[in-house]
C-alpha positions in Angstrom: 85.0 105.7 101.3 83.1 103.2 99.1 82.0 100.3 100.7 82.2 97.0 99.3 80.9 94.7 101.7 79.6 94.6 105.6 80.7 91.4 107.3 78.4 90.3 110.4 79.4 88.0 113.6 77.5 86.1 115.0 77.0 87.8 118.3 75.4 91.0 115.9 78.9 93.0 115.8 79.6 94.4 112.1 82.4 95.9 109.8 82.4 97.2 106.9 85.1 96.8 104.0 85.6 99.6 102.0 87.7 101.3 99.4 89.6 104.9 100.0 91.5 106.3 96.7 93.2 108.9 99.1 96.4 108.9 100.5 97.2 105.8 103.0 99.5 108.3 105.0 96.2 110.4 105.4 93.6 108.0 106.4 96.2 106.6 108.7 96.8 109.5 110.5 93.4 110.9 110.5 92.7 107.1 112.0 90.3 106.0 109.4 92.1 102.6 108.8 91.6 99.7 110.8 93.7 97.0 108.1 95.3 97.4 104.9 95.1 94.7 102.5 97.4 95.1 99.2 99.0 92.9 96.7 102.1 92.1 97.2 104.2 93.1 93.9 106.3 96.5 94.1 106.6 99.0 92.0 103.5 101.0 90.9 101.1 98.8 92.9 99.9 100.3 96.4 102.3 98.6 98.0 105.0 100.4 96.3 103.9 103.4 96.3 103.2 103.4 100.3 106.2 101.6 100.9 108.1 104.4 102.8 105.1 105.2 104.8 104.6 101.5 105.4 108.0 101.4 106.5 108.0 104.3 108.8 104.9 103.7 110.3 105.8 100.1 111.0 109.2 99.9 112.3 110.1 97.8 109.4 113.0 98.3 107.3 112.3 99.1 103.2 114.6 95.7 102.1 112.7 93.5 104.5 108.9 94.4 103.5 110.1 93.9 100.1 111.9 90.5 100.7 108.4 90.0 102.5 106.7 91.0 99.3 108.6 89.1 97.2 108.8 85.8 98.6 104.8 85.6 98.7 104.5 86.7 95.4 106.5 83.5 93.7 
């Protein structure tokens, strides 16, 4: 993972934001992610290509995380 940036509270607890280029399905499972931030278009963005695991892994249907997707984006 390469780290981007480490965020501090106030009360001395820390996390750190970084970037994995492997497989979301992998880091997932292996429990290495605590959020997923992505943009929001489909298609060849990360979003799209971890749509079906997103899906899956959320409960969420395909269509909807794609209405989702599409509403923010316009």
């Amino acid at each position: 993972m390469l780290a981007i940036a480490t965020l501090e509270s106030r009360m001395g607890g820390r996390t750190t934001i970084g970037h994995d280029g492997s497989s979301l399905e992998t880091c997932a499972r292996n429990g290495d992610v605590d959020a997923y931030i992505v943009a929001t278009e489909d298609g060849f963005s990360p979003l799209g290509m971890n749509l079906r695991f997103l899906s899956g892994d959320l409960g969420v249907p395909m269509d909807e995380i794609k209405r989702l997707a599409d509403w923010n984006r316009f």
